[in-house]
C-alpha positions, 0 to 999 in steps of 0.5 A, a space after each residue: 755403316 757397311 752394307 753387310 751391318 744392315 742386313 746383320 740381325 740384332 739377338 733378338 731378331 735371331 732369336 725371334 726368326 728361330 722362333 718362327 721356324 721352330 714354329 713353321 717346321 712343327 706347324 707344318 707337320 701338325 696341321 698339315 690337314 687343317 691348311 690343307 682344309 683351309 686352301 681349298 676354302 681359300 681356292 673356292 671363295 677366294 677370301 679366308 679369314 681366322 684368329 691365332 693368338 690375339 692375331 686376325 689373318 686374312 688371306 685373298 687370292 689376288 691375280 697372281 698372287 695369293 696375300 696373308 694380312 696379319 692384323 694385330 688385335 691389340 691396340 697397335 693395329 700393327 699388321 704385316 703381309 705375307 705374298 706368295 706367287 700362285 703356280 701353275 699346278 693345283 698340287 703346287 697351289 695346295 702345297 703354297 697355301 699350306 706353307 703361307 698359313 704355316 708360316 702366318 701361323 708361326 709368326 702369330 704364335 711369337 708376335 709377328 715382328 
């Protein structure tokens, strides 16, 4: 197998992956206001917790990292992380969040694989 085999998505894979940014790009514009809402709960208490879709999500602000844990519900218990670097600047931090809980969001809504 070639290095380029291992980094080749198999169909659904691709087609999962266009799911989540089908997902991501509509949330992002839908719920911009309700992230916005949620990072500053997140800023203050530095621990946010919701469900989507059968999916818990919990997100913590770490040293330099803000962390998403999506905890599948089900009887797998599979759970998956999102981390992202926190920046400098307050508009940058809202703006970083909006995106972790679009993109966790998207995930939930096609299965987080």
């Amino acid at each position: 197998m070639s290095v380029s085999d291992e980094f080749e998505l198999t169909p659904d894979q691709t087609r999962r992956e266009h799911a989540v940014l089908a997902n991501f790009s509509h949330l992002i514009k839908t719920e911009r206001s309700r992230y916005g809402n949620q990072a500053i709960q997140l800023l203050e208490k530095k621990y946010f917790e919701s469900e989507v879709n059968g999916f818990k999500l919990i997100c913590l602000v770490k040293p330099n990292t803000y962390l998403c844990r999506i905890q599948n519900q089900d009887i797998s218990g599979d759970s998956y992380e999102i981390e992202f670097p926190i920046p400098e600047s307050k508009e940058e931090m809202l703006e970083t969040l909006v995106e972790l809980f679009a993109q966790s969001e998207a995930k939930c809504l096609i299965g987080a694989h």
